[in-house]
C-alpha positions in Angstrom: 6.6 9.2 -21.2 8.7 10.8 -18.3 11.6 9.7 -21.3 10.1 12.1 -23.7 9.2 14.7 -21.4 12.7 14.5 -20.2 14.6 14.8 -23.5 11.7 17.7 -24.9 9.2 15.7 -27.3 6.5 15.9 -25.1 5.1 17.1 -22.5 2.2 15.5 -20.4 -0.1 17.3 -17.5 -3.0 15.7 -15.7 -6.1 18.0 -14.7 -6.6 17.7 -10.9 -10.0 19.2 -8.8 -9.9 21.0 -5.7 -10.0 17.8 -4.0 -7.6 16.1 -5.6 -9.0 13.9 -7.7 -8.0 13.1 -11.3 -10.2 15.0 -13.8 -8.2 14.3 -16.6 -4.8 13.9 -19.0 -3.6 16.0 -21.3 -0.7 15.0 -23.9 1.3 17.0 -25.7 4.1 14.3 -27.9 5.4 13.4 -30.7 7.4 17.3 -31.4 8.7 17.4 -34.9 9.4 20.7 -36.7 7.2 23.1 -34.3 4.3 20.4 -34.5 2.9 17.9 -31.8 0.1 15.5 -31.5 -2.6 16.3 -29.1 -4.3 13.3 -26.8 -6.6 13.7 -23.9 -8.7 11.5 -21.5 -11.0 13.5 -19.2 -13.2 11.9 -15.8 -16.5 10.6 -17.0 -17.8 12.4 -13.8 -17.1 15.8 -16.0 -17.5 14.4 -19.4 -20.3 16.6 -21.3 -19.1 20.2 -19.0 -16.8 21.9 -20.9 -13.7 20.4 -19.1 -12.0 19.1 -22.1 -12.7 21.8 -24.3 -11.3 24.4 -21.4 -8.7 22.8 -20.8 -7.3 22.1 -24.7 -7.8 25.5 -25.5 -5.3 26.5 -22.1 -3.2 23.8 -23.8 -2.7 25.3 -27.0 -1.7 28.5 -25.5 1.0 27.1 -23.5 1.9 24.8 -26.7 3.2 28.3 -27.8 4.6 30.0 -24.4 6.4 27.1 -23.3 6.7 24.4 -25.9 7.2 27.0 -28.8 4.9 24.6 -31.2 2.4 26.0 -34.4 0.8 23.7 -35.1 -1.6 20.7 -32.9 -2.7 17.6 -34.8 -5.2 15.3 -33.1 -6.8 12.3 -34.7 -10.2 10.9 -33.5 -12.5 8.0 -34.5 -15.1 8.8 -36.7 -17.7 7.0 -34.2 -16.1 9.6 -31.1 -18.4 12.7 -31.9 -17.9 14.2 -28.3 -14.3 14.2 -29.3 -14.9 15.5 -32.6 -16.8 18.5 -30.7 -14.4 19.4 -28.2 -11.9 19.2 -31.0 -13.9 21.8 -33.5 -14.7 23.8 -30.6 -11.2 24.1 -29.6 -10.4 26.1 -33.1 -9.3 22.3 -34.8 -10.1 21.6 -38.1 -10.5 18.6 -39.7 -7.9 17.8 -42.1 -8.0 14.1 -43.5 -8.3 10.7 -42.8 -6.5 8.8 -39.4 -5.0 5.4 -40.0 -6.8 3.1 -38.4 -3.2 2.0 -36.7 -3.2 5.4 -34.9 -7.2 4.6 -33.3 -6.6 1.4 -32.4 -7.9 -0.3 -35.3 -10.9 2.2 -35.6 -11.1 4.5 -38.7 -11.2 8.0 -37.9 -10.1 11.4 -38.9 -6.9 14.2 -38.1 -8.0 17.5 -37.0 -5.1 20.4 -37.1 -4.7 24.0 -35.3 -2.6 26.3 -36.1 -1.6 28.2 -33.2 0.7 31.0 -34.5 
């Protein structure tokens, strides 16, 4: 990862508390043509507040300032509807059908922003 970060096809940020602990990841990888995949993990502590969602939509502004992406694909499994929430509430849309190699083995779905 520190690889891609390094040469510029991804970036990859952790969401830390007050205290220090780990709240969360947030992945930004995968740049092709002003587009990146979107993957995040958040605490199950905070799971169900708001955290991911807050924190994705931050991450699709500062796709554009300091990435300069357009464009966000994430793909969830069908069976992940807290993911699928965030996701929608986020401004994502779903878009078509995940291959079951990108879920790990699960069948699932691609959701797209457009940021610009």
């Amino acid at each position: 990862m520190l690889t891609e970060q390094e040469a510029g096809t991804g970036a990859f940020y952790v969401l830390v508390a007050e205290d220090g602990s780990v709240l969360g990841r947030f992945n930004l990888h995968d740049f092709e043509d002003g587009t990146a995949k979107l993957g995040y993990r958040v605490a199950q502590h905070v799971a169900g507040r708001g955290v991911a969602t807050a924190t994705v939509r931050e991450l699709c502004e500062l796709a554009v300032a300091r990435h300069g992406l357009r464009t966000l694909r994430a793909a969830t499994a069908r069976n992940n509807a807290a993911s699928q929430k965030v996701l929608t509430k986020a401004g994502f849309v779903p878009v078509g059908p995940a291959d079951p190699a990108d879920l790990g083995g699960k069948s699932g779905t691609w959701y797209q922003r457009d940021l610009i």
